[in-house]
N, C-alpha and C positions, 0 to 999 in steps of 0.2 A: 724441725723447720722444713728441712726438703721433701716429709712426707705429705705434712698440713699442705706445702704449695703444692703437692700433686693432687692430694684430692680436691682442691678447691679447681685447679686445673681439668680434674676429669669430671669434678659436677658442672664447670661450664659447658666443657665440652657436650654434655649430655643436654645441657637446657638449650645450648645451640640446634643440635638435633632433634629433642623433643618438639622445639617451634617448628622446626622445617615439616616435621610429620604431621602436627596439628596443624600445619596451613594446608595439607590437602585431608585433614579428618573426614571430609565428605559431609560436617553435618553444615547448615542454613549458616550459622554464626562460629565460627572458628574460637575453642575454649584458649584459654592459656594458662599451659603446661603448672604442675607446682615446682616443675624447676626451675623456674623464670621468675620465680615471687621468692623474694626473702621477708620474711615476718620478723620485726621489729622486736629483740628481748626486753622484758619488762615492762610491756603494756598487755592490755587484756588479753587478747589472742596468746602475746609470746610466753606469757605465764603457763597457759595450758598446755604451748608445743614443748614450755620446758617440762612441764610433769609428768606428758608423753616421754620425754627423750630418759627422764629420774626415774621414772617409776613406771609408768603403764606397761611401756612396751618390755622392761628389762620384768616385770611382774610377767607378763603373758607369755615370753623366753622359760622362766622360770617350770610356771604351770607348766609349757611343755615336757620340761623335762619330768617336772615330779610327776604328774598324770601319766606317765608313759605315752605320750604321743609318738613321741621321736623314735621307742622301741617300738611300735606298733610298725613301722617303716624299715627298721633294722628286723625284725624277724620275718617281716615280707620278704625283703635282700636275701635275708639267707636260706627260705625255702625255692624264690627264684635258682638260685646256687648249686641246691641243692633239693629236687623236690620231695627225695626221701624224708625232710625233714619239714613238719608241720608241728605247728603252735596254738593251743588254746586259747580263741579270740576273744580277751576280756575286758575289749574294748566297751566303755558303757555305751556309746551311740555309734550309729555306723559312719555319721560326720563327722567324727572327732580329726580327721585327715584336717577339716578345715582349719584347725584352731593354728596349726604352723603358716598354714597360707595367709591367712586374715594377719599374722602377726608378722611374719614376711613385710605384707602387704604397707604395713603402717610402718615398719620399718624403714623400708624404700624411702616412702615421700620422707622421714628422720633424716636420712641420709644429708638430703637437701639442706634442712635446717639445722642439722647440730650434726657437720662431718666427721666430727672427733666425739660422738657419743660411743659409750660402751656399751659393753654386755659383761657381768661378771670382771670385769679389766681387761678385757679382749674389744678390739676396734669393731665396731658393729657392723661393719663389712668384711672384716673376718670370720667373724659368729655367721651372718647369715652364708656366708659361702660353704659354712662348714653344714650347717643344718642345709642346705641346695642340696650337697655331695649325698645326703643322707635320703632324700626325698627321690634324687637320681637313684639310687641304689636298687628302690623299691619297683620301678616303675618295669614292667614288661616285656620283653622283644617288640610287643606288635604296638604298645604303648600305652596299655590299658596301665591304668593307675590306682588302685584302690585297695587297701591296705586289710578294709574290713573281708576281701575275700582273700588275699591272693596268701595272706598267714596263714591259710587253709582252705584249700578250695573243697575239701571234702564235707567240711563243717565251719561254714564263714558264719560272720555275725548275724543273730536269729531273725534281722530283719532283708537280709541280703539276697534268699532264693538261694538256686540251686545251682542257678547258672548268671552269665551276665543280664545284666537290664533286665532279668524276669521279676522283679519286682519294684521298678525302678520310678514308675506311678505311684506305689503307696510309699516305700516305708527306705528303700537301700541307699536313696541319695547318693548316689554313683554320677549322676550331670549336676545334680550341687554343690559335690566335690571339684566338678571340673570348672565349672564357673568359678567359685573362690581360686582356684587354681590360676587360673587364664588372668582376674583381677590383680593377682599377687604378680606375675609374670610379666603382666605390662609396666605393670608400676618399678619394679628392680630392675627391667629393662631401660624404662627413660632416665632414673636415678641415675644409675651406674652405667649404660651402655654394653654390660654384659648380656651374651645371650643364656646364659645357664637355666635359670628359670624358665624362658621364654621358649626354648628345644624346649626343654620337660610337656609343657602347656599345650603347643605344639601338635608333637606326637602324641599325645593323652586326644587333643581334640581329633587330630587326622584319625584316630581309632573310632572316634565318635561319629565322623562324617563316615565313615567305612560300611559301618554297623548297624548304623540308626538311617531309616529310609522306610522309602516307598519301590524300592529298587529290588529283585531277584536275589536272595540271599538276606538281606536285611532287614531287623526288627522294626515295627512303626510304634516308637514309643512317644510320651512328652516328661517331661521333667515332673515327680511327684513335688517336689520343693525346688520351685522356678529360683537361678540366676545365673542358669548357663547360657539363656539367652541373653545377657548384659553381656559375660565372660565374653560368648564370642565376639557379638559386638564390639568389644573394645581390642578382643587380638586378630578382627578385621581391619581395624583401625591403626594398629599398630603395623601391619606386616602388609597389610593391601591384598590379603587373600580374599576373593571373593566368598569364597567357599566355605568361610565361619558364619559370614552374616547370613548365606541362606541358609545353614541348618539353622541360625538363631530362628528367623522367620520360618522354616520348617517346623519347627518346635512348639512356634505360634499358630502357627495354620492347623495344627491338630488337633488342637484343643478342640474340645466339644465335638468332636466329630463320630463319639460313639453312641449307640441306639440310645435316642430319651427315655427310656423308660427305664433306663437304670439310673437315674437322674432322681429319681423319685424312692428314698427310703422305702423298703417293705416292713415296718414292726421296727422293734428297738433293734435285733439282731440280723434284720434281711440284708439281702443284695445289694451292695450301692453305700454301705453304712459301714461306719469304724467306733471305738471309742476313742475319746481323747484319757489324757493322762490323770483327768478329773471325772473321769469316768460319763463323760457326758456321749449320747449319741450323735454322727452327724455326715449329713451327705456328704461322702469323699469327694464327688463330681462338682458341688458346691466349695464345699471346703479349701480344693485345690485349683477353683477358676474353671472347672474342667464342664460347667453343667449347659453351655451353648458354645458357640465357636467366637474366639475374643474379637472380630469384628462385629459381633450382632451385640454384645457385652454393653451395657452401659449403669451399670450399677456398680459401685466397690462391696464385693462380697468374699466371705471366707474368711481365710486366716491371714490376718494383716502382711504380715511379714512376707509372705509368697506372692500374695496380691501385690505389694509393693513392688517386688523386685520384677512380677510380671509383666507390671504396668511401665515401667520405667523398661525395660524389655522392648513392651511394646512404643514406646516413645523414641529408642532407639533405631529402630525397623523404620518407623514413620520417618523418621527426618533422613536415616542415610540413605530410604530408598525412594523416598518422594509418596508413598504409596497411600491416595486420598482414604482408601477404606479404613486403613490402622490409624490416620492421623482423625478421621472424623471419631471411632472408636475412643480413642484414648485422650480427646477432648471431651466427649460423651463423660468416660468415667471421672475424669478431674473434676468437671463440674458438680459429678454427684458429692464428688466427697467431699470441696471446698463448700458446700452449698448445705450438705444435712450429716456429714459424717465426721466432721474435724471438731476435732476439743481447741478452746483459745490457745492452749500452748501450742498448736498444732503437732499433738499426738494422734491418732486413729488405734481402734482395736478399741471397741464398746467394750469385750465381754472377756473374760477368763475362760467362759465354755469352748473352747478349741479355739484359746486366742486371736479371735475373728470380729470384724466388721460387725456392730447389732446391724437394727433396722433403720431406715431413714431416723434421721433425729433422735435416735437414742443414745443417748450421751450422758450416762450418769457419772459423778465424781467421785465417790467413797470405791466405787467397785470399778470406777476404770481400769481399763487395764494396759493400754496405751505402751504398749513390749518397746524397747529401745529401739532392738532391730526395725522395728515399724516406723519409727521416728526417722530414723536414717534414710531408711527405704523412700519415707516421702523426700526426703532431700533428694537423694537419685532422681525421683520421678521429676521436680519441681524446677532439676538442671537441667534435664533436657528436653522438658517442655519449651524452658527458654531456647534453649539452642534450637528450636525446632523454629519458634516465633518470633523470640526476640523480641517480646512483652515483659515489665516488668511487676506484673502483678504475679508469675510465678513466683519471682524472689523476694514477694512481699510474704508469700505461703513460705518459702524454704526459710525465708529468715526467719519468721518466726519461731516455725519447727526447730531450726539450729540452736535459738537461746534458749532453749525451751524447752522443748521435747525430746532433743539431743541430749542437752548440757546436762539437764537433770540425770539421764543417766548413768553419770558419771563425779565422782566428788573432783572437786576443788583441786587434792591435794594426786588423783590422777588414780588413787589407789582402791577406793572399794563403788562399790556397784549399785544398780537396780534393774530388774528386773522390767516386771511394771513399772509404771506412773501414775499413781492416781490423783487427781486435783483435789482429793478431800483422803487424810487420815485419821482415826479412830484412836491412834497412838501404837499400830502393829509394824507400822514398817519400819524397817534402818537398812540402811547400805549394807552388803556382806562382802568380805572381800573373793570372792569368787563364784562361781556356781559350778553343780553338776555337769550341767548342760549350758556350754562357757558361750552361748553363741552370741548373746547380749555384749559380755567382756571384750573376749575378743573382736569384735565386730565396732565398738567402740574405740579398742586399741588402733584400727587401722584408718577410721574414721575419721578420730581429730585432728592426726598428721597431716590428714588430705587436705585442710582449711584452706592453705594458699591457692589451692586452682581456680575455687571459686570466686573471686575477688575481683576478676578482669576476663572479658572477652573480646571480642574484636572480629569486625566484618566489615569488608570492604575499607572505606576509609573513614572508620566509625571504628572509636573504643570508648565503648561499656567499664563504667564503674559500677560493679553490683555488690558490692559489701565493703562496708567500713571496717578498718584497720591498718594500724600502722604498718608500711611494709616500704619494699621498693622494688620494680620488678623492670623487667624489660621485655619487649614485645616489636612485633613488625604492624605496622598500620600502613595498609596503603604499599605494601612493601619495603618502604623504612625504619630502621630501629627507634624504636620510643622507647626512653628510662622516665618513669616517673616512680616520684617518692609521695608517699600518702602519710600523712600526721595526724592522730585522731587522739581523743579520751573514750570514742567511740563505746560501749554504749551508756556511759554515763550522761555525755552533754554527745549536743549536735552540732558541735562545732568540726569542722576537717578541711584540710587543707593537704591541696595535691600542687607539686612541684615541676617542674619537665625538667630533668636529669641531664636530659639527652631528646632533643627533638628538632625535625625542619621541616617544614611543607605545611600542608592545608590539611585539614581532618578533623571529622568531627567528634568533641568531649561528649559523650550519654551519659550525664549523671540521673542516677536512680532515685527519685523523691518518694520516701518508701509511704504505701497505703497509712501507717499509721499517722503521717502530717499530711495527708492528703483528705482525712477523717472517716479513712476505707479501713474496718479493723481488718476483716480480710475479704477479697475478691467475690463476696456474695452479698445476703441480708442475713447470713447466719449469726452473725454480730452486730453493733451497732455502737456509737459513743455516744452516750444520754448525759456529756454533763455541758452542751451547748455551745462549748469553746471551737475557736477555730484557730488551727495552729497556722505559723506561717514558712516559709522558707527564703533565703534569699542565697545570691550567686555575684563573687564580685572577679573577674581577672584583675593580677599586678592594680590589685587597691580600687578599682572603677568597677560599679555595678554594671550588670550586663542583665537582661532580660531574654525570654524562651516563654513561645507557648513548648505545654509538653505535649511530647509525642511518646503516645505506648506509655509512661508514668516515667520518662524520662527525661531531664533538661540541658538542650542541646545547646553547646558551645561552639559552633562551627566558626572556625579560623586559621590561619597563618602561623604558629607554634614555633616559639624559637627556645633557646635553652634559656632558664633560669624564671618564666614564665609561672605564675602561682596562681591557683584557682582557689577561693576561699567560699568553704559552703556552709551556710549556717541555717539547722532546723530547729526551729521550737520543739523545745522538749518540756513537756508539762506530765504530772500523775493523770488519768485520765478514766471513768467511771464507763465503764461496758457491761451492759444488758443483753441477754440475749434472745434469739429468734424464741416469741409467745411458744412453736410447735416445741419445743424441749422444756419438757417437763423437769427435769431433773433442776432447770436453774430461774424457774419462774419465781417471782419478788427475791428474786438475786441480783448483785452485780459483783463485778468484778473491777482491780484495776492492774491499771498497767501503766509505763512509763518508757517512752520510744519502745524500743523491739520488745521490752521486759514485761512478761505478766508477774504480778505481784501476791504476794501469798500470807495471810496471818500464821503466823506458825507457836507454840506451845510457850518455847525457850525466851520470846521477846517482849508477853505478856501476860498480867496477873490474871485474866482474867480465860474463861474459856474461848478460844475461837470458833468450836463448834456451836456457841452456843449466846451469840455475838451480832445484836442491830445495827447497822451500819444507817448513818444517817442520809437523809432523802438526798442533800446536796453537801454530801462531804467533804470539807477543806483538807488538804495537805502541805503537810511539812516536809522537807528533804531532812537527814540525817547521817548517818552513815554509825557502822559498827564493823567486828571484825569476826569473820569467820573462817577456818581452817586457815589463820593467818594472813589472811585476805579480805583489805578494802570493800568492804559493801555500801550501796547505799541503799538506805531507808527511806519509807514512806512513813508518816506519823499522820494519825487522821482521831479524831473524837466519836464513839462509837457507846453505845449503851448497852446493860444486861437489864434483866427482868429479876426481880429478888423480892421475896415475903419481906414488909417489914414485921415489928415486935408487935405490931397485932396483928396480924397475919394477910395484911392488903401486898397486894403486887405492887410493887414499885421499881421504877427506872433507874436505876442508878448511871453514873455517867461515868466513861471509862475510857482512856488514853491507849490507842491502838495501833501498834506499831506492824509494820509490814516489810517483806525483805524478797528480793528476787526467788523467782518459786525453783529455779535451776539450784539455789543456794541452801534449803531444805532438805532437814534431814543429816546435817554437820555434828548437831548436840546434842545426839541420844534421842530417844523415842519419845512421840509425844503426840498430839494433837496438829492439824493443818488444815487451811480451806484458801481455796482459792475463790468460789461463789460463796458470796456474805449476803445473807438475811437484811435486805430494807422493807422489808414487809413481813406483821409477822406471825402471817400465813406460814411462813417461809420457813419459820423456828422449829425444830425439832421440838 
């Protein structure tokens, strides 16, 4: 009893400080902290941070251990030690440092919501302290941290050079280690208030800013796999050192700045060119952001996952430092992407060919490739755009990508995986419970703990509700503490209801009326709702309706807040038939549906008939239903839908067929089969 009241004692402790630090974070709209938000067990959200607290994160613990992560860090220690003694680096990737940081990381924000979670029967603050002690071990006099050399500096891993940072553009991820590093560091620093992590991160970056310049002595590199400029950003944030955020922005300023003509592939094997792992060729300088300078940048190109952390990088730099070039820039590329590059679930990543961005409007389903980490990555970007503007049509983009392009990448029950996402299967894919190359897993693991930060913001005397879920958190508005409790079925129905806890003064409520009942699928024409309805919303305080034009997509409550105070917000939620932009070929005489945040998916296991192969009718009715998958509540779409079949004389004929559909995050529970998210209403359309 007297330990549970100390930890609960020292996570307040900590969320009391993490607010005092986000109230000078430096960026437009002040985030609030995930140690301020407690997420409600046993509704949607608390289902998943429990499968994180059961299984993901004690699974990614595991992996480290059986994968050798943890020794790859104990034989670095002990050639530090000792440098007579060197190790055969049989590490498969030179990232693999990250998979303890990324699981760290997710661990931290666990802390928060389940303080008596294990590891193995060990208090998960004992476990991470013990794996800290191991990561200390490894780390360098001068601070360099990298495991893939320091096992051997005579023969480090085949993709690490021969020295520091000499390969640090293509292939060593030496600043991607450091970013995961600095992310992990901040996060166990607000959790827990220890610095353990945070020295390590620290001294790793102080080596960085030492090393890395344009200064007498030092190399001019950039990061070949962008997210150390997030990393710094966020241990600028946390410590008030000026001197992280300009190497992040150093980092970014480099880009493109070498001769174009290496820009341009010479031949399959020339200058300027690599293969991917699929053996495809493809311009490095493209591939890695690298092919102009990211203020002249206004296209999302490359490889999803680098471009994402890039971009969100570069949205960082823009709002802590005011700086019009990177803010005009990095609204430049948002619009490219919401506008010709985003799949409805708001995935990105057209192509398998070096896991990259296709071309405008190339957007096919069966071969998307839509990487997890991409998925995430736009969540990054889509936060602090808002924090930048404090519109809420980014978090019409992040939400979606969240139920969607996130969630799919992870089952239900917390425990196996994907890779990709494609919005259309053949019957090849299923979940695995791990990868090779864990960066999807892990990177999911630290992911879904994070939920609570995103939920509430707050600037000046103005707090943002920007996601539904049950929680109860506490915050300063205006410089006073506000507790408010939120009560949702969120995202089944649109019903929610927010409380005040705790509250006194004037200030005003921004509730977010998301794109999909405003009849904006997302912030462009790249989508559209063709079944004519118009949803509505409504807003009552303590039982009286209350009315708001919105401002930015949000509905403003400005008043007087006393405690016991109940805001009651109701959105029409109906199934809803989405067409997309004529220039995508991939879903022409297609539609799609969806239901509030949810895209909706025919899938193998729910019906007789084939989905790939499946008319969906011109003005389709829907049923709700519900069924159960990985032991979990779903609901259903039911709609009437037709095949094409030879009768007994051999005329084509329609037969009529009962068509059931299920949240497309929820695909892929019941063994291999068949899926499509765009259905054939024309039947051009039909395979």
């Amino acid at each position: 009893m007297k330990k549970h009241l100390f930890i609960c004692m020292l996570a307040f402790a900590a969320a009391s400080t993490t607010q005092a630090q986000s109230d000078k974070s430096g960026y437009p709209t002040t985030p609030v902290p995930f140690t301020a938000v407690k997420v409600t067990p046993n509704t949607f959200w608390g289902q998943r941070l429990q499968a994180s607290r059961n299984v993901t994160i004690p699974l990614a613990f595991s992996k480290c251990e059986s994968e050798h992560r943890y020794k790859n860090f104990e034989q670095a220690a002990e050639h530090i030690k000792d440098p007579s003694k060197t190790f055969p680096v049989t590490m498969g990737f030179s990232f693999d440092d990250t998979d303890p940081y990324k699981t760290l990381e997710g661990a931290a924000y666990l802390m928060q919501t389940h303080p008596d979670a294990t590891i193995n029967g060990e208090p998960i603050g004992k476990y991470c302290d013990r794996v800290i002690a191991i990561i200390a071990s490894a780390q360098e006099p001068d601070g360099y941290l990298y495991t893939a050399r320091t096992q051997n500096p005579q023969k480090p891993h085949h993709w690490s050079g021969s020295k520091r940072w000499e390969k640090v553009e293509e292939a060593s991820h030496e600043l991607y280690n450091l970013g995961h590093l600095c992310e992990a560091a901040v996060a166990h620093y607000n959790a827990t208030g220890k610095r353990s992590l945070l020295d390590i991160a620290i001294r790793y970056a102080d080596c960085v800013c030492r090393e890395i310049g344009n200064a007498a002595g030092q190399v001019s590199v950039v990061p070949g796999h962008q997210i150390a400029e997030m990393g710094l950003a966020k241990l600028y944030t946390a410590t008030g050192n000026r001197k992280y955020l300009d190497q992040a922005k150093f980092f970014l300023d480099q880009r493109g700045q070498k001769d174009p003509s290496w820009y341009k592939p010479q031949g399959q094997d020339g200058y300027g060119t690599f293969h991917d792992a699929q053996g495809y060729s493809h311009c490095i300088f493209e591939y890695s952001q690298c092919h102009k300078p990211v203020t002249e940048q206004d296209e999302a190109v490359g490889h999803a996952v680098r471009a994402g952390y890039m971009y969100a990088g570069m949205a960082d730099v823009a709002a802590l430092t005011g700086d019009k070039t990177y803010i005009e820039a990095i609204d430049r590329i948002w619009q490219n992407i919401v506008k010709k590059k985003y799949y409805l679930t708001g995935g990105v990543g057209a192509t398998a060919s070096g896991e990259r961005f296709g071309d405008n409007y190339e957007l096919p389903n069966l071969t998307a490739y839509c990487e997890t980490c991409a998925a995430i990555a736009q969540v990054y970007l889509n936060y602090r755009l808002f924090l930048l503007h404090g519109e809420s049509k980014y978090y019409d983009a992040l939400e979606r990508t969240l139920y969607n392009g996130v969630l799919s990448g992870i089952s239900i029950d917390g425990g196996r995986f994907f890779y990709p996402n494609p919005l259309a299967s053949d019957g090849n894919y299923e979940r695995q419970p791990w990868f090779g190359c864990a960066c999807c897993p892990s990177n999911v693991a630290r992911f879904i703990p994070s939920l609570p930060q995103y939920i509430y913001a707050v600037k000046g005397n103005a707090m943002y509700v920007n996601l539904f879920a049950s929680n109860e958190a506490t915050m300063k508005v205006n410089g006073k503490a506000v507790t408010v409790e939120q009560s949702t079925n969120y995202p089944w129905d649109g019903d929610i209801a927010l409380t005040m806890k705790k509250a006194s003064g004037q200030f005003a409520l921004k509730i977010r009326i998301p794109g999909w009942v405003r009849g904006e699928v997302v912030p462009s024409d790249l989508y559209e709702y063709a079944d004519g309805k118009q949803l509505a919303y409504k807003v009552s305080v303590n039982g009286e309706a209350v009315e708001s034009d919105l401002k930015d997509g949000y509905f403003v409550v400005d008043r007087k807040w006393k405690k016991g105070d109940k805001v009651e917000i109701h959105l029409d939620m109906e199934a809803r038939l989405v067409r997309a932009n004529k220039e995508i070929e991939a879903d022409r005489g297609r539609a799609a549906i969806e239901r509030g945040p949810l895209v909706y998916c025919a899938e193998w296991a729910d019906n007789t008939c084939d989905v790939l192969n499946i008319l969906l009718n011109q003005k389709p009715q829907f049923s709700t239903g519900h069924t159960t998958i990985a032991d979990t509540d779903i609901l259903t779409l039911t709609t009437q839908a037709q095949t094409l079949q030879f009768d007994n004389s051999g005329r084509l004929q329609p037969k009529d067929e009962k068509l059931t559909l299920i949240p497309y995050y929820a695909w892929a529970h019941r063994g291999k089969g068949r899926m499509a998210v765009w259905l054939p209403t024309d039947l051009k359309a039909m395979p």
